[in-house]
KEVEXRO-444628 format. One record per residue: residue in one letter; x negated, y negated, z negated of N, C-alpha, C in turn; residue number from 1. Coordinates in nm, 4 decimals. Layout:
<pts>
+------+----------+----------+----------+----------+----------+----------+----------+----------+----------+-----+
! type !      n_u !      n_v !      n_w !     ca_u !     ca_v !     ca_w !      c_u !      c_v !      c_w ! seq !
+------+----------+----------+----------+----------+----------+----------+----------+----------+----------+-----+
!    A !        X !        Y !        Z !        X !        Y !        Z !        X !        Y !        Z ! NUM !
...
+------+----------+----------+----------+----------+----------+----------+----------+----------+----------+-----+
</pts>
This chain:
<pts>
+------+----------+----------+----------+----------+----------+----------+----------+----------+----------+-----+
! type !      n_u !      n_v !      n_w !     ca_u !     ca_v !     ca_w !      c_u !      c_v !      c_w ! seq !
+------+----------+----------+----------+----------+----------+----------+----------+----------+----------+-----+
!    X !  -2.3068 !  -3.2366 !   1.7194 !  -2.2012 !  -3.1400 !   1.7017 !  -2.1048 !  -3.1889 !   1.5943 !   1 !
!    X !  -1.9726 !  -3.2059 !   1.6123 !  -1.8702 !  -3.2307 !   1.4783 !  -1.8451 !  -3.1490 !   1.4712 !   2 !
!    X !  -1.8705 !  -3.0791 !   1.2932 !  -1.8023 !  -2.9958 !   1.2232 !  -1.6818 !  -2.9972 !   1.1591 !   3 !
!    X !  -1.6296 !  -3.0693 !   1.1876 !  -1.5281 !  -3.1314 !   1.0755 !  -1.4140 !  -3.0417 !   1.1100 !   4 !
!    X !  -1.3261 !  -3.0047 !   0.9881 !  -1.2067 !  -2.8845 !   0.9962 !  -1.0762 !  -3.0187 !   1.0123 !   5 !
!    X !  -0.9883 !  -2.9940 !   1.0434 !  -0.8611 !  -3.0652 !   0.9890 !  -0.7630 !  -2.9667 !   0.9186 !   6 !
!    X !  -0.7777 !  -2.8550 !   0.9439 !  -0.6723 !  -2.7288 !   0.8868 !  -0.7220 !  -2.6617 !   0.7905 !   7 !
!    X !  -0.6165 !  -2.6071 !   0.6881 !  -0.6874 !  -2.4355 !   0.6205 !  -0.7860 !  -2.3647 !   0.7147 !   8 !
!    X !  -0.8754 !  -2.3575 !   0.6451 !  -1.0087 !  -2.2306 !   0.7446 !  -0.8698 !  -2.1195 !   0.7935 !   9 !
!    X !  -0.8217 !  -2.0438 !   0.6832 !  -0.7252 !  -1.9379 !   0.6868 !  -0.5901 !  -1.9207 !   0.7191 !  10 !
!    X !  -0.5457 !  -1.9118 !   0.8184 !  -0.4057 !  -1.9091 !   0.8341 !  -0.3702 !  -1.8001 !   0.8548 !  11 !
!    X !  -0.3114 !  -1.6829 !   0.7741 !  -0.2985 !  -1.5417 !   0.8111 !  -0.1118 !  -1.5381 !   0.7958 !  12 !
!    X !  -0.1167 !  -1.4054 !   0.8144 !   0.0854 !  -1.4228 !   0.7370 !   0.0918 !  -1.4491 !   0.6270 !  13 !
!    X !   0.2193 !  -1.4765 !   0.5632 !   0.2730 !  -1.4434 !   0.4340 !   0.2136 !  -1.3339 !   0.3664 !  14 !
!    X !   0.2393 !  -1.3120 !   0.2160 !   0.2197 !  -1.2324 !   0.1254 !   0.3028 !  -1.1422 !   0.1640 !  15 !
!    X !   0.3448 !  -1.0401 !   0.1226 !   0.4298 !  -1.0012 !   0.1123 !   0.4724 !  -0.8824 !  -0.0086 !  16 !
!    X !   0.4573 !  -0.9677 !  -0.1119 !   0.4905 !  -0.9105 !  -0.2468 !   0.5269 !  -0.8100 !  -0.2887 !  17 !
!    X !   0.6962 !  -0.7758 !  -0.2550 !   0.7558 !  -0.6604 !  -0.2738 !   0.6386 !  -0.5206 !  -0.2378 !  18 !
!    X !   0.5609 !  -0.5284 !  -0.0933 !   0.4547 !  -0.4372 !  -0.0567 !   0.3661 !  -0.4187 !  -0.1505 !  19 !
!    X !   0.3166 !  -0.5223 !  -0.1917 !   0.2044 !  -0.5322 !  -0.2798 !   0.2618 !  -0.4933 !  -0.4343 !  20 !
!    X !   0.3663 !  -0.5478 !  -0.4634 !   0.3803 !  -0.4927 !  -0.6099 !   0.4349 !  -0.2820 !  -0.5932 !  21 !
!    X !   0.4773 !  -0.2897 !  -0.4817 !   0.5346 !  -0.1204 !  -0.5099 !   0.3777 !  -0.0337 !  -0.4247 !  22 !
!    X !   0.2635 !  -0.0949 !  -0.3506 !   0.1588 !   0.0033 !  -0.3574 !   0.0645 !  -0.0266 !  -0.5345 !  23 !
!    X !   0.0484 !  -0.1420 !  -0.5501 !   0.0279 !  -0.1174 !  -0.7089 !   0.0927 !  -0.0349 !  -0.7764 !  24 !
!    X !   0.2070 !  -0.0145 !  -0.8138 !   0.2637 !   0.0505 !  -0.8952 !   0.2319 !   0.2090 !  -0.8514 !  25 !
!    X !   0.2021 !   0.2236 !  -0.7184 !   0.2313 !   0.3786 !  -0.6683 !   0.0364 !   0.3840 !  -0.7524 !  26 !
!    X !  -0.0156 !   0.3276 !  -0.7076 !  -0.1748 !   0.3530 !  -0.7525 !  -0.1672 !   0.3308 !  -0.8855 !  27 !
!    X !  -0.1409 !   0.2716 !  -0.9669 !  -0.1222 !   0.2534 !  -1.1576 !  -0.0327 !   0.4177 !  -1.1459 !  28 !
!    X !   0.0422 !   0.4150 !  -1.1391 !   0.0876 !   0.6156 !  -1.1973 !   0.0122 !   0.6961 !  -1.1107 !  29 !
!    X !  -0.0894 !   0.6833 !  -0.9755 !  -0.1442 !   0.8052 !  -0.9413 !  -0.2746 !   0.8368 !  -1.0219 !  30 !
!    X !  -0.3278 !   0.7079 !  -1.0847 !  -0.3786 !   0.6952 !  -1.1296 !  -0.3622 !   0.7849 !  -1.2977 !  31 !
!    X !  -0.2403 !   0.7470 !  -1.3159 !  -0.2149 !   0.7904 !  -1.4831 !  -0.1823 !   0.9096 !  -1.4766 !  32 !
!    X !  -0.1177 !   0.9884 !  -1.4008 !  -0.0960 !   1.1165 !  -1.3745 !  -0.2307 !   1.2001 !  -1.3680 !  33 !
!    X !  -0.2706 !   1.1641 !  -1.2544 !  -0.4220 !   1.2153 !  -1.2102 !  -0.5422 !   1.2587 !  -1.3523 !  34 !
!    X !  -0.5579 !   1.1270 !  -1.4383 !  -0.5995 !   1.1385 !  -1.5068 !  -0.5670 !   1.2423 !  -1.5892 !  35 !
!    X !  -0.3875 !   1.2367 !  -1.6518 !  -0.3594 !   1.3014 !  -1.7325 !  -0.3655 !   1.4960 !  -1.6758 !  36 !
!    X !  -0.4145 !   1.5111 !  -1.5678 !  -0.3997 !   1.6166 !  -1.4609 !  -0.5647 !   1.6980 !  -1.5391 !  37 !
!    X !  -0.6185 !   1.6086 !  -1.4613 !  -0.7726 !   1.6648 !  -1.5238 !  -0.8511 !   1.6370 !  -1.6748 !  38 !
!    X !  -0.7654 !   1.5465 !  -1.7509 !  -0.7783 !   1.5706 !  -1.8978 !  -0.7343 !   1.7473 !  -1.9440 !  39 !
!    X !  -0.5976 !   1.7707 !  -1.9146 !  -0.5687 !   1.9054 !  -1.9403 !  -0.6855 !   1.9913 !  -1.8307 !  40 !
!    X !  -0.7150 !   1.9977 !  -1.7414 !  -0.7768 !   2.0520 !  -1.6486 !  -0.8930 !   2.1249 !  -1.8160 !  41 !
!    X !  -0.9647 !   2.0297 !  -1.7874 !  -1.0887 !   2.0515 !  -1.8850 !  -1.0679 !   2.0946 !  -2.0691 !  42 !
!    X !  -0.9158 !   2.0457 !  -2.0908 !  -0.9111 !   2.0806 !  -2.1935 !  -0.8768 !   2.2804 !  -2.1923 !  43 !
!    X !  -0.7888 !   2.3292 !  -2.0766 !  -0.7868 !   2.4199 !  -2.0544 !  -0.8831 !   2.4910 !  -1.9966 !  44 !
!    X !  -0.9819 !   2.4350 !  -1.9801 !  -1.1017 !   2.5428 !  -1.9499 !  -1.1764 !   2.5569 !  -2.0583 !  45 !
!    X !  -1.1696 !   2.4704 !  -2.1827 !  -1.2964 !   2.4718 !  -2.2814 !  -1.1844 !   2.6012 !  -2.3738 !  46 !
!    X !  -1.0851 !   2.5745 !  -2.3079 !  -1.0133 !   2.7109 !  -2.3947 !  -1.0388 !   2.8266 !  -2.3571 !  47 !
!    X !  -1.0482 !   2.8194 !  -2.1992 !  -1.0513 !   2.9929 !  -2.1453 !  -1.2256 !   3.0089 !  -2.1694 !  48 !
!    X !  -1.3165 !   2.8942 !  -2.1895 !  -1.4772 !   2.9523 !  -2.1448 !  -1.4977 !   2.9635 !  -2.3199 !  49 !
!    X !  -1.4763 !   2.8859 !  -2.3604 !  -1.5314 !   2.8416 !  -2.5417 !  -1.4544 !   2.9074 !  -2.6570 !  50 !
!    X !  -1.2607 !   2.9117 !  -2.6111 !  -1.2160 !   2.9588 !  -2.7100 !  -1.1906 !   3.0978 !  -2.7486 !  51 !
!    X !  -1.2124 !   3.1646 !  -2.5965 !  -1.2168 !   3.2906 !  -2.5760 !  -1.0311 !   3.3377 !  -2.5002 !  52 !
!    X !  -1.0029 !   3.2102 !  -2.4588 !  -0.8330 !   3.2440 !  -2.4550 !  -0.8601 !   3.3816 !  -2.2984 !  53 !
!    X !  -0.9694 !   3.3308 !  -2.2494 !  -0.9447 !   3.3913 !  -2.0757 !  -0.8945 !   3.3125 !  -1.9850 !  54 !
!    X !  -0.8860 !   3.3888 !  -1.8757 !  -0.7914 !   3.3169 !  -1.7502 !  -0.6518 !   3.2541 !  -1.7816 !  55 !
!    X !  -0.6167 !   3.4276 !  -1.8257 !  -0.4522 !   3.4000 !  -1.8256 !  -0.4284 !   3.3095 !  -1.9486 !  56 !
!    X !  -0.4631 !   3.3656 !  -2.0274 !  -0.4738 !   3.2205 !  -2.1829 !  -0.4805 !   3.0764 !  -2.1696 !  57 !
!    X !  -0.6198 !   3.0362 !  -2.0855 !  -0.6507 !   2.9141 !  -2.0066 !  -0.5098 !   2.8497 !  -1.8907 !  58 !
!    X !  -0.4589 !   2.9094 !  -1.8522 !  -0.3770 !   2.9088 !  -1.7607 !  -0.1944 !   2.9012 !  -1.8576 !  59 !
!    X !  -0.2241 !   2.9631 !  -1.9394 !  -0.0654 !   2.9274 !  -2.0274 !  -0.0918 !   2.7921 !  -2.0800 !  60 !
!    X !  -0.2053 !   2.7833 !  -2.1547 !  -0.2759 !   2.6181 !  -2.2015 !  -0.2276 !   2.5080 !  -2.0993 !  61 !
!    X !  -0.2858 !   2.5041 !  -1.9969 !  -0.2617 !   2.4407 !  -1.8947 !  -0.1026 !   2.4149 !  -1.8383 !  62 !
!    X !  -0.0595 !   2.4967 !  -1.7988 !   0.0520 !   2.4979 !  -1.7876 !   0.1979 !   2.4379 !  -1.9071 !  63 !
!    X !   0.1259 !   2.4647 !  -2.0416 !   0.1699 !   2.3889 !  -2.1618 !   0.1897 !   2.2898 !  -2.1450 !  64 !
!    X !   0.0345 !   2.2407 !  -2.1694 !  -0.0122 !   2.0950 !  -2.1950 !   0.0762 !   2.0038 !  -2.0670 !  65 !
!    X !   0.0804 !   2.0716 !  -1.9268 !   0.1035 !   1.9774 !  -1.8381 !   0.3042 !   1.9421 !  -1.8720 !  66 !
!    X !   0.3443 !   2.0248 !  -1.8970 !   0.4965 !   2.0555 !  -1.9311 !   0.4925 !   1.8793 !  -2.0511 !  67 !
!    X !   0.4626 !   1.9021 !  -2.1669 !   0.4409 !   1.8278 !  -2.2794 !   0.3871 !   1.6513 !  -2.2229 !  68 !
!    X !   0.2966 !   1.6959 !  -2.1246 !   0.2268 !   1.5710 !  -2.0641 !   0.3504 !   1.4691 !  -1.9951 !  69 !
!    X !   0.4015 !   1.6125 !  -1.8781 !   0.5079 !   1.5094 !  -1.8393 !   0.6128 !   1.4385 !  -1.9184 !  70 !
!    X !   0.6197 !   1.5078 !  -2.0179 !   0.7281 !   1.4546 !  -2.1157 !   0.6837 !   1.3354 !  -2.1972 !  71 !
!    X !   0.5454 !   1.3132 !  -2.2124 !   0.4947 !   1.2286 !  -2.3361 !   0.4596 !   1.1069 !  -2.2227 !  72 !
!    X !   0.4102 !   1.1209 !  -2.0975 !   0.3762 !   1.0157 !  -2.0403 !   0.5285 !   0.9267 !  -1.9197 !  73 !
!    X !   0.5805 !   0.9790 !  -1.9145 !   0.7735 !   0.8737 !  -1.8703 !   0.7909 !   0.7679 !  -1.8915 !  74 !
+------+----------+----------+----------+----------+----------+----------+----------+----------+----------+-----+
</pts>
């Protein structure tokens, strides 16, 4: 049996960069958002269960924090 290759094993298409750098970028901020989403998530619940704020208390927190978030993370 000859095994012998003469070519790349792989010949697929091109890269295609521009694709690849703008779904990275979309996953790096869903990522940073997301996070910054359920950081407040939990910080506003240890307010409504722990600090005694309540629902509606928990829920102004939240609604704060996310206001401030969008502004601090741009």
């Amino acid at each position: 049996m000859n095994n012998h290759q003469s070519g790349p094993v792989e010949t697929g298409a091109s890269m295609d960069y521009v694709e690849h750098d703008r779904t990275y970028n979309a996953f790096i901020a869903g990522a940073k958002w997301g996070t910054m989403v359920i950081v407040i998530l939990m910080i506003a619940m240890a307010a409504g269960f722990f600090g005694g704020a309540g629902f509606i208390g928990s829920l102004i927190v939240f609604i704060i924090l996310n206001i401030a978030g969008v502004f601090l993370l741009r």
